[in-house]
C-alpha positions as CSV (number, residue, x, y, z in Angstrom):
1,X,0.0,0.0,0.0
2,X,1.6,3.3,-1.1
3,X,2.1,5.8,1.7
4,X,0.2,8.3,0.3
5,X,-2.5,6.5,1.6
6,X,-1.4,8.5,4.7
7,X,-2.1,11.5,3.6
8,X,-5.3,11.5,4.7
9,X,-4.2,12.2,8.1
10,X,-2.6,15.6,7.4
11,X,-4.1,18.0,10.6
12,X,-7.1,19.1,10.6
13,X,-6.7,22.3,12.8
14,X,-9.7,22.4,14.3
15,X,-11.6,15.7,33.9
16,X,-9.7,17.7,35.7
17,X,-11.6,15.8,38.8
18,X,-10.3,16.1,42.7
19,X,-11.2,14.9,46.0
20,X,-10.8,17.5,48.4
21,X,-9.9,21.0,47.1
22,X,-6.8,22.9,48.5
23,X,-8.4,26.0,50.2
24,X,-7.6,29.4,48.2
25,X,-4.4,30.8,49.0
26,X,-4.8,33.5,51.7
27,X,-4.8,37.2,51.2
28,X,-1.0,38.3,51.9
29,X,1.0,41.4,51.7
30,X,2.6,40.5,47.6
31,X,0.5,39.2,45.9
32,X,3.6,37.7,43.5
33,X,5.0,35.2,46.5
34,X,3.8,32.1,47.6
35,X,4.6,29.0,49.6
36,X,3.9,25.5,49.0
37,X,4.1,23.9,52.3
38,X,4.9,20.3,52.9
39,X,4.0,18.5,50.3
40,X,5.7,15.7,48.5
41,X,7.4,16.9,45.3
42,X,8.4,14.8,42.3
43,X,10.9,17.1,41.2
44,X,11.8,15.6,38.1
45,X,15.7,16.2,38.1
46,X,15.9,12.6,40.0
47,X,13.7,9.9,40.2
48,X,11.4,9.4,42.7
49,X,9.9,11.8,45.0
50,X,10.8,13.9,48.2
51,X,8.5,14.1,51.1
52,X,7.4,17.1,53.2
53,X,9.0,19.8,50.9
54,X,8.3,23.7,50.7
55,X,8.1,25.3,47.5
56,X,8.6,29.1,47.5
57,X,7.4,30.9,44.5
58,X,8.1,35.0,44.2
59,X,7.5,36.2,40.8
60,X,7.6,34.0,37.7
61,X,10.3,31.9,39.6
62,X,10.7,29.6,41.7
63,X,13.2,30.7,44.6
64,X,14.2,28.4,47.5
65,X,12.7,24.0,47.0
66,X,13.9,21.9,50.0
67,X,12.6,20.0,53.6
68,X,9.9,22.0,55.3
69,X,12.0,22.3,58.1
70,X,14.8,23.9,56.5
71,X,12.5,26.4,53.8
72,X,11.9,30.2,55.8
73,X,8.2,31.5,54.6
74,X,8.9,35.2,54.1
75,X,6.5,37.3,55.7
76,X,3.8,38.5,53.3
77,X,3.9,35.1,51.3
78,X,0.8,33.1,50.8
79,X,0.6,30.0,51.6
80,X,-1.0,26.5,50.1
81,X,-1.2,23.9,51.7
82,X,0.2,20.8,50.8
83,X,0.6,18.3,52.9
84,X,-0.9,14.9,52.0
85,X,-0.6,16.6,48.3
86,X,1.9,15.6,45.2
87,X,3.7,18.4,43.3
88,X,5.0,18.4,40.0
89,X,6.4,20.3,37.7
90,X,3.7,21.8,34.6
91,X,2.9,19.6,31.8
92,X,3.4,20.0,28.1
93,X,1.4,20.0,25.0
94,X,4.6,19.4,22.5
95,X,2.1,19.2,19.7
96,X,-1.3,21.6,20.3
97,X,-2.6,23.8,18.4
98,X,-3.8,27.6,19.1
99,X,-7.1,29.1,17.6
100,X,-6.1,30.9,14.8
101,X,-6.9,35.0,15.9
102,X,-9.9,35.4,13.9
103,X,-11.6,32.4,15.7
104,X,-14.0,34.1,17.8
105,X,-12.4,35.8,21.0
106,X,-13.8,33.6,23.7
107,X,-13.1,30.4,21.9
108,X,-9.6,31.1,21.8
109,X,-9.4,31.8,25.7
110,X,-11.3,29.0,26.2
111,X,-8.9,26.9,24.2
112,X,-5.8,28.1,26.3
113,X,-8.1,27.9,29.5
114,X,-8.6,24.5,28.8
115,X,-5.0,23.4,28.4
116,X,-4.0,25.2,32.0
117,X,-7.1,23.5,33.7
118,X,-5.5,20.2,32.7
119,X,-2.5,21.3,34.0
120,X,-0.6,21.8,30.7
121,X,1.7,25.1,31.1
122,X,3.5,24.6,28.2
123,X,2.6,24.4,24.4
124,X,4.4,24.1,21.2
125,X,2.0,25.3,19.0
126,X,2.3,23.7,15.5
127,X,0.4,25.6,13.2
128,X,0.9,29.0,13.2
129,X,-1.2,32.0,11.7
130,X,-1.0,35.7,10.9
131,X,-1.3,37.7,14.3
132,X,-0.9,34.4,16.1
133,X,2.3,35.8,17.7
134,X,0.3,38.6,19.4
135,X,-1.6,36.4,21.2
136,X,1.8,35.0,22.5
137,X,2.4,37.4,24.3
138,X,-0.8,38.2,25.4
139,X,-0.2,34.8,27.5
140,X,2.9,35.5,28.3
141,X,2.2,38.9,30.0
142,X,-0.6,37.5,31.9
143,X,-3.5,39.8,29.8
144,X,-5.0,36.0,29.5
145,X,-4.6,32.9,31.6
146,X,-2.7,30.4,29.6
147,X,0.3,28.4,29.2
148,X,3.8,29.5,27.5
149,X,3.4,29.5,24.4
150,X,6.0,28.6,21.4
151,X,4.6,29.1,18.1
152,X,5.5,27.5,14.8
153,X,4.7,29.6,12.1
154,X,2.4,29.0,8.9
155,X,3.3,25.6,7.8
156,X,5.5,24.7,4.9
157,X,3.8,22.7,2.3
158,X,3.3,21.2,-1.1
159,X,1.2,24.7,-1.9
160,X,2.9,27.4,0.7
161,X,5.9,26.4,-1.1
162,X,6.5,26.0,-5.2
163,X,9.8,26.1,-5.3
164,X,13.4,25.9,-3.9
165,X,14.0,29.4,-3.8
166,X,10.4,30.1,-2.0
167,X,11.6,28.0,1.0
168,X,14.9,29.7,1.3
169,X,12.2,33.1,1.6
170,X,9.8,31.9,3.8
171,X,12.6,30.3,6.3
172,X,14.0,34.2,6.4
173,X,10.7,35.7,6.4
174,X,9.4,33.4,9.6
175,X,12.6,33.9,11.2
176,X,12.3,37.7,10.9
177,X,8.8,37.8,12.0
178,X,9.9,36.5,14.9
179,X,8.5,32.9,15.0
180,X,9.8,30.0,17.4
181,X,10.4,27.0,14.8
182,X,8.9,26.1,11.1
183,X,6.0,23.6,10.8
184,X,7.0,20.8,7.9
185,X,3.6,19.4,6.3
186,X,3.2,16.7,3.3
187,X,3.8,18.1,0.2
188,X,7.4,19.3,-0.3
189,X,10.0,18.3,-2.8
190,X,13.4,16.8,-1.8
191,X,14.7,20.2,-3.6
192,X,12.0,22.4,-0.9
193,X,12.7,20.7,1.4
194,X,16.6,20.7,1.4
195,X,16.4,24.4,0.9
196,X,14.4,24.9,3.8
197,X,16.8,22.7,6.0
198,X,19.9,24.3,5.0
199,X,18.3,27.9,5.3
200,X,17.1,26.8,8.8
201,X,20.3,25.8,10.1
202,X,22.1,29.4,8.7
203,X,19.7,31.3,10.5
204,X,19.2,29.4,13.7
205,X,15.4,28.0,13.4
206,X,14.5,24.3,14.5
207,X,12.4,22.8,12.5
208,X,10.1,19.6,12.8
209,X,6.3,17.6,11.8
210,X,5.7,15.8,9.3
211,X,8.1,13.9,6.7
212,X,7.2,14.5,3.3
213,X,6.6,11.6,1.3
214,X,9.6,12.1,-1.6
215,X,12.2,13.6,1.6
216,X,11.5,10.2,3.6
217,X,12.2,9.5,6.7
218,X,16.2,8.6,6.9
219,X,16.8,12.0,4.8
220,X,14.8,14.1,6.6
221,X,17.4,12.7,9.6
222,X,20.1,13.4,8.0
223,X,19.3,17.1,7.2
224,X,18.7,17.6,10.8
225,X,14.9,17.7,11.2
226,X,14.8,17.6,15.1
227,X,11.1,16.3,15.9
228,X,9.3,13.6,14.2
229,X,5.7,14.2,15.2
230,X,2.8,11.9,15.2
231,X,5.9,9.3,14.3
232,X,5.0,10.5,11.0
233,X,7.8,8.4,8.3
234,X,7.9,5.6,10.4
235,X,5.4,3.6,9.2
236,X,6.4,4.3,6.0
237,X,10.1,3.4,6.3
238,X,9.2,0.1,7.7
239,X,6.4,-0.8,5.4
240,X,4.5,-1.5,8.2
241,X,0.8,0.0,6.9
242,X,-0.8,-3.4,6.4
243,X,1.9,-5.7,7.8
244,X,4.8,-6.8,10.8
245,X,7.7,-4.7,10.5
246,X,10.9,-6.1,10.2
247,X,13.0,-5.8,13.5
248,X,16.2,-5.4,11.8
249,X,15.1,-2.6,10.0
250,X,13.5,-0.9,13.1
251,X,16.8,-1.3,15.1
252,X,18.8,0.3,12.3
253,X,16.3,3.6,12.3
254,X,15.9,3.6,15.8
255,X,19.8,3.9,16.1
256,X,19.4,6.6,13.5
257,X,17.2,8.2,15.0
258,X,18.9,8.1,18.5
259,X,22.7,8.7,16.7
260,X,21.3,12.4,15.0
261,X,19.1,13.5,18.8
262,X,16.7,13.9,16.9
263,X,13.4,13.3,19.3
264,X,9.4,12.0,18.8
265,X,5.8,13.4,19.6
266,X,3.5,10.5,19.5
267,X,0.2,11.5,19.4
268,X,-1.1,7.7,19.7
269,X,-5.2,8.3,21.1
270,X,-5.4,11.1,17.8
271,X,-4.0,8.4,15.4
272,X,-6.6,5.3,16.5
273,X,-9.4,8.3,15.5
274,X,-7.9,9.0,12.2
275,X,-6.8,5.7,10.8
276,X,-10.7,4.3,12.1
277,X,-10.2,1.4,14.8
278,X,-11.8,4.3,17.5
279,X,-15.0,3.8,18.6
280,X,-17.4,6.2,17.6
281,X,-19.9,5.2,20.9
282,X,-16.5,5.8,22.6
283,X,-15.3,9.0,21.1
284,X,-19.1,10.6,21.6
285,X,-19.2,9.5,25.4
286,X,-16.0,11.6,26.2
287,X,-16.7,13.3,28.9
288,X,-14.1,16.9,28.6
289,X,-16.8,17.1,25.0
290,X,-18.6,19.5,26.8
291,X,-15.7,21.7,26.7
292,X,-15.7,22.4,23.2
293,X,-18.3,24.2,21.0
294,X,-21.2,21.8,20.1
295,X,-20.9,22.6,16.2
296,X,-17.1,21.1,16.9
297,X,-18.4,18.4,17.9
298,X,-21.1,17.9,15.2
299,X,-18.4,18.3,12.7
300,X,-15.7,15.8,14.5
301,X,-18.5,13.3,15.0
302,X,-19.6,13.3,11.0
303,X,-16.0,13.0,10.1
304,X,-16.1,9.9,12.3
305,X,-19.3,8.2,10.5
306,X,-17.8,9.1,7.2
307,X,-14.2,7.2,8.2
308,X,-16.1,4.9,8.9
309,X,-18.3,4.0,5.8
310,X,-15.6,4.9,3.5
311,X,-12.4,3.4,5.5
312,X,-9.3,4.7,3.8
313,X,-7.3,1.6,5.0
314,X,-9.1,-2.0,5.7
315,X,-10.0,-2.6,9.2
316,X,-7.4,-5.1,9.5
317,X,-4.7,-2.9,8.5
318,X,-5.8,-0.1,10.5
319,X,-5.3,-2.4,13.3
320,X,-2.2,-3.6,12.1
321,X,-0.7,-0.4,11.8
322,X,-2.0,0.7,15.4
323,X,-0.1,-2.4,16.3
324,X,2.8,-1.3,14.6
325,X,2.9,2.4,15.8
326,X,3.3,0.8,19.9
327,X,5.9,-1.5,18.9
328,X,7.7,1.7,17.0
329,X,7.4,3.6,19.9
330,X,8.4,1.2,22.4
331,X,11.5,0.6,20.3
332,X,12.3,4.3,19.8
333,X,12.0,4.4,24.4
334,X,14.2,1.2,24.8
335,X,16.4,2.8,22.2
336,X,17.3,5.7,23.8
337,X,15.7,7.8,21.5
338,X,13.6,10.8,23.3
339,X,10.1,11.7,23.5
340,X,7.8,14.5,24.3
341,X,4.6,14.5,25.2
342,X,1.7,15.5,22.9
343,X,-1.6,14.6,21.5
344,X,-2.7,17.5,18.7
345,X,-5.7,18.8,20.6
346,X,-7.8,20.6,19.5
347,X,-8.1,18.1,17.0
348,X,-10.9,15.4,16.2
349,X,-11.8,14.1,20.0
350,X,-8.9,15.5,21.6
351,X,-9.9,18.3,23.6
352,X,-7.0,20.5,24.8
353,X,-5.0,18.9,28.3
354,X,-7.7,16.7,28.3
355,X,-6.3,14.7,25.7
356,X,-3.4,13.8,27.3
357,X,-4.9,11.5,29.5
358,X,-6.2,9.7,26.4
359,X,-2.7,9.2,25.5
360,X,-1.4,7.8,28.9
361,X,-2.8,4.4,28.4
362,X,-1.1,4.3,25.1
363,X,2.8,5.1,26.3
364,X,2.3,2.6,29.6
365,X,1.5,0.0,26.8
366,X,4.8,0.8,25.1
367,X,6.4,0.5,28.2
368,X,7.3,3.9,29.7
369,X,6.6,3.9,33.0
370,X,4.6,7.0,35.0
371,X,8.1,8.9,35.8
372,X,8.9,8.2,31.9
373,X,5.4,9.6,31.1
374,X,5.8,12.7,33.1
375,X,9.7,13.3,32.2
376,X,8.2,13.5,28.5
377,X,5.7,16.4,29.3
378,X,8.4,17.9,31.8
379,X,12.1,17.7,32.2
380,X,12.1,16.4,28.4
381,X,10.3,19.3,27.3
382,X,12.7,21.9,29.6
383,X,15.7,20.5,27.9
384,X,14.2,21.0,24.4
385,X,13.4,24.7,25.2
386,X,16.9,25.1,26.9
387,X,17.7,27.8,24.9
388,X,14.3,29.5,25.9
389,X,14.1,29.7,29.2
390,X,14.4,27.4,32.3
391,X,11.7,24.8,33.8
392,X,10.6,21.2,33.5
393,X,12.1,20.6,37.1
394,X,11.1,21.9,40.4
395,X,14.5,23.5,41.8
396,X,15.4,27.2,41.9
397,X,15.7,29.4,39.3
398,X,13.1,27.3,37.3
399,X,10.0,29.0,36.0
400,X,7.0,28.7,38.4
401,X,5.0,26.2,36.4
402,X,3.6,23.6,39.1
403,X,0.9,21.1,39.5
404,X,-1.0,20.1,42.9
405,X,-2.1,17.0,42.7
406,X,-4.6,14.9,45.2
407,X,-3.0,11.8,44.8
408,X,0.6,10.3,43.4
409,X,1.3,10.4,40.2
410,X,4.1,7.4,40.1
411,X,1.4,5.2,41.5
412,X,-0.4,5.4,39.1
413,X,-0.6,8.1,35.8
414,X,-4.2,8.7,36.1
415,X,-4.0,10.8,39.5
416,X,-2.5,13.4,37.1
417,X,-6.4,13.9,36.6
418,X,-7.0,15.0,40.3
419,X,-5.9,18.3,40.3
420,X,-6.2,20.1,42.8
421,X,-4.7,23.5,41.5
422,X,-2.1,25.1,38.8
423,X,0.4,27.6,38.6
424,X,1.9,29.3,35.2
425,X,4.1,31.9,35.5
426,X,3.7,32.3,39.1
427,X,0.1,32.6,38.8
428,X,-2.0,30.4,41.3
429,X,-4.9,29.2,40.4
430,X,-6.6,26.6,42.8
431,X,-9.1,24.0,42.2
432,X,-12.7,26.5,42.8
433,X,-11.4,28.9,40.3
434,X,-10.8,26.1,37.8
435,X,-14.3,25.0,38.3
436,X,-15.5,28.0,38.0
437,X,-13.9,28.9,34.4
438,X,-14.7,25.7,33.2
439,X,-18.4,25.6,33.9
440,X,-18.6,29.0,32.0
441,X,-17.0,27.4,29.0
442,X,-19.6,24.4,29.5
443,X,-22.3,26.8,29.7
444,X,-20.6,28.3,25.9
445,X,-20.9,25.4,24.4
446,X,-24.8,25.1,23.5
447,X,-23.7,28.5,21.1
448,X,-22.5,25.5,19.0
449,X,-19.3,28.4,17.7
């Protein structure tokens, strides 16, 4: 079966539950310092956890982490309480997308809303769009609550791009306009895409997606393309769309992959949707659904019923190739090769933070276990952004991105549902103010936008 067949799935850009709530923090004399008082913290810069720890948060950073006994509270500092609580550092969306800014206004708050709610502070946005960079740093100022944002600009594709000399353009255009890394869709030439590559690495921009189908997967190593997202080539490489792959052959790219750093964004839950072995009784039960605008959903659901009636690959090799894409990915984990954490919401039943609990079940079966699962949406994800700006751990100097959670996370990965409050940049925001926000957007949703 010829890859193309694949192409199908180029993007279609389209609960937080806790037990008992920690109380508010208290009105203090800053309102930029807070304390996070003995809980147990999973830093992330070691395995394991550390009980009974103080977190002390003054500005967008985090300032002192260490034993509750040996961490002063300023004066003036609020407090949380966190004892019998689990901290961790704020998750990533290493593949999300961001309302383009002519969506209407309250669906693109509600959209960066959502991912904070679910704890994601973090996104790599993957699809970028005129004014898009505005809204950056409208986030990042704190005019709207939600998570750092890192923008990929307007994608590069077989019609953005007609020629060699177009990509060399477009590389120095989106690296003038100021735009974090460039978006690689299906559709580009060996000659484009070579262009673009070689332009990239002159002017300093990453670069990362898809793997066009005449670039292929080993050269689009080779010319230094640094995330492979949705293990997009894969598949294709190993012939595996209606078949076993071979394990020789998945060594030998695995070691490829590992040899050039280059890392992978899996996006399993999204890919069971689009290749047709999801459940469409399953997808519509979703609870987080109520999140997103009923017409959304009226569109996602018909896309369903028509993948369905007019599969674009058998049922068997759908399965197949689900089968496929967890053996990849546990290969590319055992091999050393790195992963980030990411699901493509908002996308067709992947509703943004949300999602990535869809996705858990899908790395465990791989075999990464919780710490692995939460290193990819954390300490990973800080090493990435490196030359950005400092966090994925909880230590000093790190930016103030943390999670509360009612219950341990290394136990097992589903506590990172039971969230009991959020804080990006420094800002708090405890489990009654989530509730709140969300129930407004719930209420939104019968406007069907």
């Amino acid at each position: 079966m010829r890859a193309t067949t694949l192409l199908f799935l180029t993007l279609i850009l389209t609960g937080c539950a806790a037990s008992d709530t920690v109380p508010p923090a208290p009105a203090a004399e800053r309102d930029d310092a807070y304390a996070i008082v003995g809980a147990t913290v999973i830093p992330m810069n070691r395995p394991g956890s550390l009980e009974n720890q103080t977190i002390l948060v003054e500005g967008e950073r985090i300032v002192a982490a260490g034993p509750a006994g040996r961490v002063t509270v300023p004066p003036g500092t609020a407090v949380i309480e966190g004892r019998g609580r689990f901290v961790i550092p704020g998750l990533a969306e290493m593949h999300g997308h961001v309302p383009p800014p002519n969506a209407p206004a309250d669906h693109v708050e509600d959209v960066l809303f959502l991912y904070v709610a679910s704890g994601v502070t973090t996104v790599r946005g993957m699809l970028g769009a005129p004014g898009q960079l505005a809204l950056k740093e409208r986030t990042a100022s704190g005019e709207l609550v939600g998570p750092n944002l890192y923008l990929a600009g307007p994608s590069f594709n077989g019609q953005s791009v007609n020629s060699p000399e177009e990509a060399i353009a477009k590389v120095r255009q989106q690296h003038a306009e100021g735009w974090d890394l460039i978006k690689i869709h299906p559709g580009l030439t060996r000659p484009e895409y070579d262009a673009m590559a070689r332009t990239a690495r002159e002017v300093g921009m990453r670069f990362g997606g898809h793997v066009p189908q005449e670039v292929g997967l080993e050269h689009a190593i080779e010319m230094g393309q640094e995330t492979f997202d949705h293990l997009d080539g894969y598949i294709e490489h190993l012939e595996g769309m209606d078949g076993p792959v071979d394990p020789g052959r998945l060594r030998a790219i695995v070691e490829k992959t590992r040899s050039a750093g280059a890392w992978v964004v899996p996006t399993m839950a999204l890919w069971e949707t689009l290749v047709g072995t999801a459940d469409l009784a399953t997808l519509t039960s979703y609870p987080e659904l109520v999140y997103m605008p009923a017409g959304m959903v009226a569109n996602w659901t018909e896309a369903h019923r028509n993948r369905l009636a007019n599969r674009p690959l058998p049922e068997a090799a759908a399965k197949q190739m689900v089968a496929n894409r967890i053996e990849i990915l546990r290969a590319l984990h055992e091999g050393g090769v790195r992963v980030l954490m990411g699901t493509d919401a908002p996308q067709q039943f992947s509703v943004p933070g949300f999602a990535l609990h869809r996705e858990f079940p899908r790395m465990l079966q791989a075999g990464m276990t919780p710490w692995e699962i939460i290193e990819s949406g954390t300490r990973n994800v800080g090493i990435y952004f490196a030359n950005e700006d400092r966090f994925g751990t909880i230590e000093p100097g790190q930016r103030a991105d943390i999670v509360v959670l009612a219950a341990d996370p290394l136990a097992d990965i589903a506590n990172l549902r039971k969230i009991e409050g959020v804080m990006v940049r420094g800002r708090w925001l405890d489990r009654a103010a989530i509730d709140r926000r969300l129930a407004e957007i719930a209420a939104r949703r019968d406007g069907g936008q």
